[in-house]
KOLKEPA-822289 format. One record per residue: residue number from 1; residue in three letters; chain; z, y, x of N, C-alpha, C, O in turn. Coordinates in steps of 0.1 Angstrom, whole numbers. Each point is the difference from the previous one (the first is absolute). Layout:
N
  seq  type  mol    nc3    nc2    nc1   cac3   cac2   cac1    cc3    cc2    cc1    oc3    oc2    oc1
  NUM   ALA    A      Z      Y      X      Z      Y      X      Z      Y      X      Z      Y      X
...
This chain:
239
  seq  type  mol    nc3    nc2    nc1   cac3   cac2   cac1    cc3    cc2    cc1    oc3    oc2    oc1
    1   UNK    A    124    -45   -161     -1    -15      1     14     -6     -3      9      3      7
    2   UNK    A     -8    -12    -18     13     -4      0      4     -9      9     11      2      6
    3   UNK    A    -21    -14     -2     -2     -8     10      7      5     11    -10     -2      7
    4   UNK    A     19      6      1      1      9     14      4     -9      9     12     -2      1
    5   UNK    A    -23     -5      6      5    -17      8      2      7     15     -8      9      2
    6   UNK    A     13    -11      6      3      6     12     -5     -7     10      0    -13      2
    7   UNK    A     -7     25      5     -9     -2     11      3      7     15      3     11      3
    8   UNK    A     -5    -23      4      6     -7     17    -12     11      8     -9     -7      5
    9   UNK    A      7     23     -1     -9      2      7     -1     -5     17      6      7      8
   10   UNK    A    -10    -16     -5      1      0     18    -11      9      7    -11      4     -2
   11   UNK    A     23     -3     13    -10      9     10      3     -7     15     10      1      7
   12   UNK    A    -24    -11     -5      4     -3     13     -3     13     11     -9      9     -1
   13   UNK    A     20    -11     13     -8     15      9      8     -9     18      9     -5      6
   14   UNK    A    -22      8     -7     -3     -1     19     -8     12      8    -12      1      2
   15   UNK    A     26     15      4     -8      4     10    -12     11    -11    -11      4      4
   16   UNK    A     16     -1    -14     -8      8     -6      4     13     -3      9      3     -8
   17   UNK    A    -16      4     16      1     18     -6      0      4    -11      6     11     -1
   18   UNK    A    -11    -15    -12     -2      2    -14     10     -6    -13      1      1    -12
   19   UNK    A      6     -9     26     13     -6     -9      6      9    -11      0     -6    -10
   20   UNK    A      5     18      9      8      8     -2     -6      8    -17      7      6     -9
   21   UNK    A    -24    -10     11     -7      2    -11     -3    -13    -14     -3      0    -12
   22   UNK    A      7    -12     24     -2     -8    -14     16     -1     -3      1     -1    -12
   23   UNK    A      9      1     15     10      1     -8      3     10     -7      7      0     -9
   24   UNK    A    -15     13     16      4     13    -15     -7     -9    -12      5     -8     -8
   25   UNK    A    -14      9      9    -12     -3    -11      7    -13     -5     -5     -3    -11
   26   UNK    A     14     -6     14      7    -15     -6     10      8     -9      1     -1    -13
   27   UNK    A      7      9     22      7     10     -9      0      8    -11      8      3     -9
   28   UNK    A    -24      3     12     -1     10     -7     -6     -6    -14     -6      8     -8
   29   UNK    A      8    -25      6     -4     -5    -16      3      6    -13     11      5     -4
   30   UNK    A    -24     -8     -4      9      8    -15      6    -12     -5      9      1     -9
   31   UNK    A    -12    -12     13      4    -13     -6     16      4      7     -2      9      8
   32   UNK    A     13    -11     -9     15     -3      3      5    -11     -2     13     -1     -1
   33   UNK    A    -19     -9      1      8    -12      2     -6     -8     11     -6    -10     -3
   34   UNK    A      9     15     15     -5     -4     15     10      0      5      9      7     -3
   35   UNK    A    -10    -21     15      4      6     13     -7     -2     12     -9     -9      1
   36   UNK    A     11     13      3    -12      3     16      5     -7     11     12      1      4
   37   UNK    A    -20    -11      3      6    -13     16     -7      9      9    -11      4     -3
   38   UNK    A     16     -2     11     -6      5      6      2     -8     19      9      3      7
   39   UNK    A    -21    -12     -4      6    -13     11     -6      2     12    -12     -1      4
   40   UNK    A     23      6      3     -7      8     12     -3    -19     13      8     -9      4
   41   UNK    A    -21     12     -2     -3    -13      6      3     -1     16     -7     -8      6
   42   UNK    A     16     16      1      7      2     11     -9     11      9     -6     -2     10
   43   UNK    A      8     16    -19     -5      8      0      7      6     18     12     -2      4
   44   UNK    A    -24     10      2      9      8     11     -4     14      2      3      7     10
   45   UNK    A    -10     -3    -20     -4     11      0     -4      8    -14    -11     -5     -3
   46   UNK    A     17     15     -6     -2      7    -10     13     -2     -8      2      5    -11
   47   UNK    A      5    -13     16     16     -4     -7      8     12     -7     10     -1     -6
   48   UNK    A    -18     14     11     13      8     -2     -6     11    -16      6      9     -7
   49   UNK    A    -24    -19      4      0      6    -13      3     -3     -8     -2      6    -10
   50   UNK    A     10    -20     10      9    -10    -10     14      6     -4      5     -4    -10
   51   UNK    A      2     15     21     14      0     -4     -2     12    -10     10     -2     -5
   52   UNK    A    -13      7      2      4     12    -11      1     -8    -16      8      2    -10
   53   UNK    A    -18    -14     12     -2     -6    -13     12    -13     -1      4     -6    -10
   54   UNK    A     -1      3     21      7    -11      0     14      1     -8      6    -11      0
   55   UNK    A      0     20     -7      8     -5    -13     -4      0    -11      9      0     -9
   56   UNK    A    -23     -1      5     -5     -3    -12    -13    -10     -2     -8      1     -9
   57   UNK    A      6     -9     22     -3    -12      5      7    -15      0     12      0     -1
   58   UNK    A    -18    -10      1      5    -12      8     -6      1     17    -12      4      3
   59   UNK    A     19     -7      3     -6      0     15      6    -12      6     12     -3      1
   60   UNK    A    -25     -6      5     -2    -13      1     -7      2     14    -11      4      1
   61   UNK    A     21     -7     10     -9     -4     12      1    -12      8     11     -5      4
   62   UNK    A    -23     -1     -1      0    -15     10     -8      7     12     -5     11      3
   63   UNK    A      5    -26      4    -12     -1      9    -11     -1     -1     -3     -6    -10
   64   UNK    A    -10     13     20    -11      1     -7     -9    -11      1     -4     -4     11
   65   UNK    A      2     -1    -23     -5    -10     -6    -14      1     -6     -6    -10     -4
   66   UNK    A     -1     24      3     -9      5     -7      2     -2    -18      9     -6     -5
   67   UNK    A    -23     16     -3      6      5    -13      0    -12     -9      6      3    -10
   68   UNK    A    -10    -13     11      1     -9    -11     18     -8      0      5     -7     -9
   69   UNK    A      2     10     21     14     -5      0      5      9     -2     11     -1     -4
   70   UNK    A    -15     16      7      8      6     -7      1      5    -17      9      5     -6
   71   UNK    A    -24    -10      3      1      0    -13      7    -11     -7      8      2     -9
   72   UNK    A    -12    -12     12      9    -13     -1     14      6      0      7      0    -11
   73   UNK    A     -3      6     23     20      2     -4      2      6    -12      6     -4    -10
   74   UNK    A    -13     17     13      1      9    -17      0     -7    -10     10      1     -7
   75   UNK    A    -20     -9      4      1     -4    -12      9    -16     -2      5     -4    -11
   76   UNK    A     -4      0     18     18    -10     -2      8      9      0     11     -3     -4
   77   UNK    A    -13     16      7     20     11     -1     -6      6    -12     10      5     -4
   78   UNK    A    -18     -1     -4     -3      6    -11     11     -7    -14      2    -11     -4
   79   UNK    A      3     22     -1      3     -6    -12     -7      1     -9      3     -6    -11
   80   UNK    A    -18     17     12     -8      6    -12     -8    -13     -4     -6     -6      9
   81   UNK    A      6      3    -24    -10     -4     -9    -11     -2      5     -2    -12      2
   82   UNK    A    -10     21      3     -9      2     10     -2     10     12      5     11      0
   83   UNK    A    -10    -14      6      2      2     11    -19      9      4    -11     -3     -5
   84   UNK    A     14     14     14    -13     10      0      1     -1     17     11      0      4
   85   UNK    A    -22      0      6      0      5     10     -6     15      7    -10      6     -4
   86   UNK    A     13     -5      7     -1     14     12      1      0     11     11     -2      5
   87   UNK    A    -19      3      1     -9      3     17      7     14      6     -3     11     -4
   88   UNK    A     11    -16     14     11     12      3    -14     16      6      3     11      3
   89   UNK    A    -15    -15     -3     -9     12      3    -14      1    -17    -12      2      0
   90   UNK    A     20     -5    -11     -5      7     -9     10     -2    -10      8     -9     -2
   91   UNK    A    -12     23     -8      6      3    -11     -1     -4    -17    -10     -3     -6
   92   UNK    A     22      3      0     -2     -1    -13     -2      7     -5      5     10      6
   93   UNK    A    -12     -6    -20     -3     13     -8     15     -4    -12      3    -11     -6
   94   UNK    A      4     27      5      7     -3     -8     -4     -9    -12      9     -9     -3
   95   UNK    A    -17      9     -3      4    -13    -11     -6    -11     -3     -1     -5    -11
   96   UNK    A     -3      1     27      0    -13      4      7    -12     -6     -6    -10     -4
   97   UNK    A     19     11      3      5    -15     -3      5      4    -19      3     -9     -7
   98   UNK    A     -3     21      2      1     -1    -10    -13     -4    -10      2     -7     -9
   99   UNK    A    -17     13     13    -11     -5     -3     -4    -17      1     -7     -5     -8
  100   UNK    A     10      1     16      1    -14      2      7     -7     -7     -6     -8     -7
  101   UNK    A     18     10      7     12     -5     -8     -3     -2    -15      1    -11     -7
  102   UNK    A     -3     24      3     -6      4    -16    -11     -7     -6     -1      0    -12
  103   UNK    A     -8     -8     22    -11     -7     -1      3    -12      1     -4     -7     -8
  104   UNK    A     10      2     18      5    -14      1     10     -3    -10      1    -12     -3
  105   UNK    A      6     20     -2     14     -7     -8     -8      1    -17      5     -7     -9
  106   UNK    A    -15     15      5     -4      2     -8    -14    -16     -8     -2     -6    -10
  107   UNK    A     -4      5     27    -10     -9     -2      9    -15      6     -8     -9      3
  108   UNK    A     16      6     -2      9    -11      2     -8     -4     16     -3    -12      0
  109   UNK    A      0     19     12     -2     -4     13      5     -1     11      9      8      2
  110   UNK    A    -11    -17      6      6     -3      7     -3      6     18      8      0     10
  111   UNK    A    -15      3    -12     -9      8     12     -9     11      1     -3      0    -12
  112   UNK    A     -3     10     17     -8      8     -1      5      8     11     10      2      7
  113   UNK    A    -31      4    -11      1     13     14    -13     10     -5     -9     -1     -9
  114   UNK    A     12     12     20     -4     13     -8    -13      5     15      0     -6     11
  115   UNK    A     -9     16    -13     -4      5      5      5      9      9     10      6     -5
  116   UNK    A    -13     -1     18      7      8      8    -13     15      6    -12      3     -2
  117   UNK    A     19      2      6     -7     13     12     -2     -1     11      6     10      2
  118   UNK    A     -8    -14      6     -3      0      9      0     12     11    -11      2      5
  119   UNK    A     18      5     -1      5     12     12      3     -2     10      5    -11      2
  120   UNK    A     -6     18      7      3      5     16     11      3      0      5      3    -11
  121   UNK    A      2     -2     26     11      5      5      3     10     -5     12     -1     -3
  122   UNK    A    -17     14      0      8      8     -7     -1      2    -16      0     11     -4
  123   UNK    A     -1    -21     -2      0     -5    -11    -14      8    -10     -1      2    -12
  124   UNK    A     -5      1     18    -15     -1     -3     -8     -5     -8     -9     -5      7
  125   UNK    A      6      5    -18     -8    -12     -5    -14     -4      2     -9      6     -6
  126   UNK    A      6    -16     13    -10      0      5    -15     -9     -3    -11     -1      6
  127   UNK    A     18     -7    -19     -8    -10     -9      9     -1    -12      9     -9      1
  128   UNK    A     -9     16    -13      4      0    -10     -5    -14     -2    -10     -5      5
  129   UNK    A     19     -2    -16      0    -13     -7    -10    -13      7    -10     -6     -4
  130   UNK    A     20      6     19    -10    -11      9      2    -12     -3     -4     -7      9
  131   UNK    A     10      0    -19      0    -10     -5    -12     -5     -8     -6      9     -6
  132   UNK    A      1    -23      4    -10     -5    -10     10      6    -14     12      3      0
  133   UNK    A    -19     -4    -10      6      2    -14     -9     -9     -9    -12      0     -1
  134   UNK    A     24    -10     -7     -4    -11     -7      4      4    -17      8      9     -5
  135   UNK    A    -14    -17      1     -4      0    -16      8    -11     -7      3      0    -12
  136   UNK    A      1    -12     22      7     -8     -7      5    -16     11     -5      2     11
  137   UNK    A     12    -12    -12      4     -3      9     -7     -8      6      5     -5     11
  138   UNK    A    -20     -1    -14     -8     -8     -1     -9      7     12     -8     -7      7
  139   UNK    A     10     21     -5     -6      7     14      8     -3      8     -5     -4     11
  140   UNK    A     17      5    -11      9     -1      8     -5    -14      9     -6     -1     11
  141   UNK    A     11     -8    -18     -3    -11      5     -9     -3      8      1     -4     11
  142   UNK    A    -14      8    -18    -13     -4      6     -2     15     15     -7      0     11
  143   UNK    A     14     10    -14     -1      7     16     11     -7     12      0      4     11
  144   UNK    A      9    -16    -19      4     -6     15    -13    -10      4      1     -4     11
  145   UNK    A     -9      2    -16    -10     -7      5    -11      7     17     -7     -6      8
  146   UNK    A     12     21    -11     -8      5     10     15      9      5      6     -5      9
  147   UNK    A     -2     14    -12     10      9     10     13     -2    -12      2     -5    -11
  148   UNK    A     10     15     24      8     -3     -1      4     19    -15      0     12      2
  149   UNK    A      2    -18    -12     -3     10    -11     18      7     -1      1      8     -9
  150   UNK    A      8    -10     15     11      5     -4      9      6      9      8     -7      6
  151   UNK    A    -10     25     -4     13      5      9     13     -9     -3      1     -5    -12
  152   UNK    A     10      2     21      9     -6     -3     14     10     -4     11     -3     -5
  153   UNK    A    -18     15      9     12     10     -3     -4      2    -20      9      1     -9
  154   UNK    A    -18     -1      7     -3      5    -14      9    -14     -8      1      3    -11
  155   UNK    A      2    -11     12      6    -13     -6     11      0     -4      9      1      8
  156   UNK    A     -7     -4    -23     16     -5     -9     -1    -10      2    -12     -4      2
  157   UNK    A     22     -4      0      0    -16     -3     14     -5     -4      9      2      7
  158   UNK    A     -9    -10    -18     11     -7     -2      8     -5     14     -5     -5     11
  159   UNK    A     17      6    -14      6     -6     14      0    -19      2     -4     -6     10
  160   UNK    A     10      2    -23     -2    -13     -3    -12     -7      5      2    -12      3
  161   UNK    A    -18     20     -1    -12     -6      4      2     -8     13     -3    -11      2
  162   UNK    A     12     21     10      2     -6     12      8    -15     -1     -4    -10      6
  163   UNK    A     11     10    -13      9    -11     -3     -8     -9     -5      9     -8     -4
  164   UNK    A    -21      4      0     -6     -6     -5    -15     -5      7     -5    -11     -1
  165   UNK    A      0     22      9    -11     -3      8      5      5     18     -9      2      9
  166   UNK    A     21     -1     -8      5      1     15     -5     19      1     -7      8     -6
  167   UNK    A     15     -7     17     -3     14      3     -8      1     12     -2    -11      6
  168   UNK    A     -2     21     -1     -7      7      9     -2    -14     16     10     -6      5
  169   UNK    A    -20      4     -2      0     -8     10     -5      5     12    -13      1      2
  170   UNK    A     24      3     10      1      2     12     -9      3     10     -2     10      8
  171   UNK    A     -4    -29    -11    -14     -3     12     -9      9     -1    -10     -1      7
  172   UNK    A     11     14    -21    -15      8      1      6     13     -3      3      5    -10
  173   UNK    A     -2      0     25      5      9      6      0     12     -5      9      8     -1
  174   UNK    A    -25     -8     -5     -7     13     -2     -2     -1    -13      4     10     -6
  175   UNK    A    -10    -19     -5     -2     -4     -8      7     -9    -14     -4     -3    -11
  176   UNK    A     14      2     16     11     -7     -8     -8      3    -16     -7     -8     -6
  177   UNK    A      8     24      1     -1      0    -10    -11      1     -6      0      8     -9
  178   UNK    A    -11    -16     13    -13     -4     -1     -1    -15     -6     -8     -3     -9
  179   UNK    A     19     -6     16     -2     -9     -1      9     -5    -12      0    -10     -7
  180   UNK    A      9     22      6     13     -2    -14    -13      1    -16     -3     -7    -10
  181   UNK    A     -1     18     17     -9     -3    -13     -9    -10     -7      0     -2    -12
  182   UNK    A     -7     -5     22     -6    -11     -1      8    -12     -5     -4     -8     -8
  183   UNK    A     15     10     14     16    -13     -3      0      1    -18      0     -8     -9
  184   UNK    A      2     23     11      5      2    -18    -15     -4     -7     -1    -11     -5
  185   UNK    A    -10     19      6    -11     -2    -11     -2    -19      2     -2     -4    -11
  186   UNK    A      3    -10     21     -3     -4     -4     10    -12     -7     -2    -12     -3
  187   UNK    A     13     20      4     13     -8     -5      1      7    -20      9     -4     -8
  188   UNK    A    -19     13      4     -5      2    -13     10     12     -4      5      3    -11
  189   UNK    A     -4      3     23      9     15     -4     -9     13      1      1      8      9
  190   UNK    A     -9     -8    -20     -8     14     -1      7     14      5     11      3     -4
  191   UNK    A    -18      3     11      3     14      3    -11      8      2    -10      1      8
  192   UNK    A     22      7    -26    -13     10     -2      0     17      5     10      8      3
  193   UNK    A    -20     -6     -4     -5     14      1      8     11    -11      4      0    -12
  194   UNK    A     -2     12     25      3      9    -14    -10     16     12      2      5     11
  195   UNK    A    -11     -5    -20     -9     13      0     10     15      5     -1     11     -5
  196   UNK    A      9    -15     13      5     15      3      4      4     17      6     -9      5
  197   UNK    A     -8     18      2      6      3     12     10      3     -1      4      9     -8
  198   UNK    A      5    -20     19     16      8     -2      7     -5     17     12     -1      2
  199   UNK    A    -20     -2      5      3      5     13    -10      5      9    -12      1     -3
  200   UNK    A     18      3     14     -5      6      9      0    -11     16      9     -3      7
  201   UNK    A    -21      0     -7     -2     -7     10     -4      3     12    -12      2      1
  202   UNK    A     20      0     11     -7      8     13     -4     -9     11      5    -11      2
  203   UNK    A    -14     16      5     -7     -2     12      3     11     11     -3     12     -1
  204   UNK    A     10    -17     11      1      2     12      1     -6     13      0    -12      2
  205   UNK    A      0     22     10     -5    -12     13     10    -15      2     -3    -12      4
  206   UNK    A     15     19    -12      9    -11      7      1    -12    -14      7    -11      0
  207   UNK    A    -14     16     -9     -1    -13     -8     -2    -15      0     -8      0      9
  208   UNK    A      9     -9    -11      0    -16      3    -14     -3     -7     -7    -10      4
  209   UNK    A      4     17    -13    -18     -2      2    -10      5      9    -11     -4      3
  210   UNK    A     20     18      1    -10      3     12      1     -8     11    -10     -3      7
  211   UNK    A     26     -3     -2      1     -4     14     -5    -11      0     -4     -5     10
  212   UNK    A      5     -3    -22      0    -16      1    -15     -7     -7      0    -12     -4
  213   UNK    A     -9     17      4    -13      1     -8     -4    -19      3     -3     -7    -10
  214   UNK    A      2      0     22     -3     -5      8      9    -15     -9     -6     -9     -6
  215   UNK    A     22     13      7      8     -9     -4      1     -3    -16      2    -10     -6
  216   UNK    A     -6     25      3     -1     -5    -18    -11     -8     -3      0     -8    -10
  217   UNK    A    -11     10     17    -12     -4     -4      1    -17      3     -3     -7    -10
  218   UNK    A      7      0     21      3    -15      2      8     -2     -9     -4    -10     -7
  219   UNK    A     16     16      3      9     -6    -15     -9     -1    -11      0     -9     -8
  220   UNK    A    -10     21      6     -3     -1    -13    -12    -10     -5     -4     -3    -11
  221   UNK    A      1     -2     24    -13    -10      2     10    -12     -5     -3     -5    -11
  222   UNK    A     14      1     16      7    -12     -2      4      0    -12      0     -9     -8
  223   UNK    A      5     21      4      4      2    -19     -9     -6     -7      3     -9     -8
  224   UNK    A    -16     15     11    -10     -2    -10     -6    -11      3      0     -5    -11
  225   UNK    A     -6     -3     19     -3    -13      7      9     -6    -12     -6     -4    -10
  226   UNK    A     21      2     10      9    -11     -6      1      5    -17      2    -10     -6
  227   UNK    A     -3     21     -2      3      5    -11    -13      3     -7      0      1    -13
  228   UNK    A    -13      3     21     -9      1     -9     -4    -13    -10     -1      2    -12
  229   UNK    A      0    -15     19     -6     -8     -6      6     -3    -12     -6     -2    -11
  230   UNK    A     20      3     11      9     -3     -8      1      8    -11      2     -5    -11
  231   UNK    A     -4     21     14      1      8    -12    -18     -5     -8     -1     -1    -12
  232   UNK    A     -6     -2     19    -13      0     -4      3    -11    -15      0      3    -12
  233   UNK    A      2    -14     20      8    -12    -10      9      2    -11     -1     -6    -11
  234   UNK    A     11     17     15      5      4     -7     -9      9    -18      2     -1    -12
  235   UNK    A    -12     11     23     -6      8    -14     -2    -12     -5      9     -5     -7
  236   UNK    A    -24     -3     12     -8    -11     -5     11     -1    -16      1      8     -9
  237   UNK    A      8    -20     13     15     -1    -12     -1      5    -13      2     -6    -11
  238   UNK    A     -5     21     14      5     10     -9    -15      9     -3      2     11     -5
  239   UNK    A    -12    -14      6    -10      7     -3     -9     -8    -15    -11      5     -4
């Protein structure tokens, strides 16, 4: 690719045992023009899977704020072009950000996201390609009308987009990047599909979808309550 625009990986991590696997896998990119945040959100426990990697890291720690401020810090300290996230308890497939990259810089995009795996704690796979898979961006759209269509770890995004439709918002604890989506599709920033698995998405006890089932589900009612109608208006527009 001549294009070689440099890409901001963040890893927020609170308190996670698996930490130590998504920065190999940030590391282990065929893409080479990264660098990896890695924003510890006032972690007090698994800290010590961070030091082996920590001279070939940024290491960024606050108070805990939960992941959407810490993704927020990452991406104001990013100097990369765009910026990719990573879930300090799942992994990237080596050529994650170079497949992305090669497609976005090729098709002039501004965003996109990929299909994932779905695995257990011992990296398992346990629903190959558990993602919907779309045909074009006109699905996209029309699947925010019913569910939420996009891992947030599978996602490139220009960095400039934050700067332009605000970044990650706080008040939704669990869901932030539910509601980013909605922000971008109805502010007319398509994000499209690319037909490939290239992370590894895990389920375990101590996950924030397993513990918080209760609390995502009231955010996601208020997401969609305020953003369906609007995208609805929005297709209408454009159909």
């Amino acid at each position: 690719m001549e294009n070689n625009p440099k890409v901001s990986i963040i890893i927020p991590f609170y308190n996670c045992s698996y930490v130590d696997q998504a920065i190999r896998s940030a590391l282990n990119q065929t893409y080479k023009n990264i660098e990896i945040i890695l924003v510890d959100d006032g972690s007090t426990n698994s800290t010590e899977k961070i030091v082996p990697f920590k001279d070939r890291i940024r290491y960024l720690r606050k108070e805990n704020g939960g992941t959407a401020t810490a993704l927020n810090l990452g991406v104001q300290s990013a100097t990369g072009e765009y910026i990719a996230w990573l879930s300090s308890d799942d992994f990237f497939l080596p050529e994650k950000i170079s497949k992305q990259m090669s497609f976005m810089v090729d098709q002039n995009i501004d965003i996109s996201f990929t299909n994932f795996d779905y695995i257990d704690k011992d990296n398992q796979v346990l629903v190959p390609w558990h993602g919907k898979r779309f045909s074009n961006v006109e699905g996209v759209y029309n699947a925010f009308l019913h569910f939420n269509a996009i891992n947030g770890c599978t996602v490139v995004i220009k960095k400039e987009l934050f700067e332009r439709v605000g970044y990650f918002d706080p008040n939704f604890r669990y869901t932030h990047d539910y509601e980013m989506w909605f922000r971008l599709l109805i502010n007319g920033y398509e994000i499209h599909y690319i037909d490939e698995v290239l992370i590894k998405f895990r389920t375990h006890e101590e996950s924030g979808t397993k513990k918080y089932q209760p609390e995502m589900q009231k955010e996601m009612a208020i997401i969609e309550q305020h953003y369906r109608p609007l995208l609805t208006e929005y297709i209408k527009k454009f159909s």
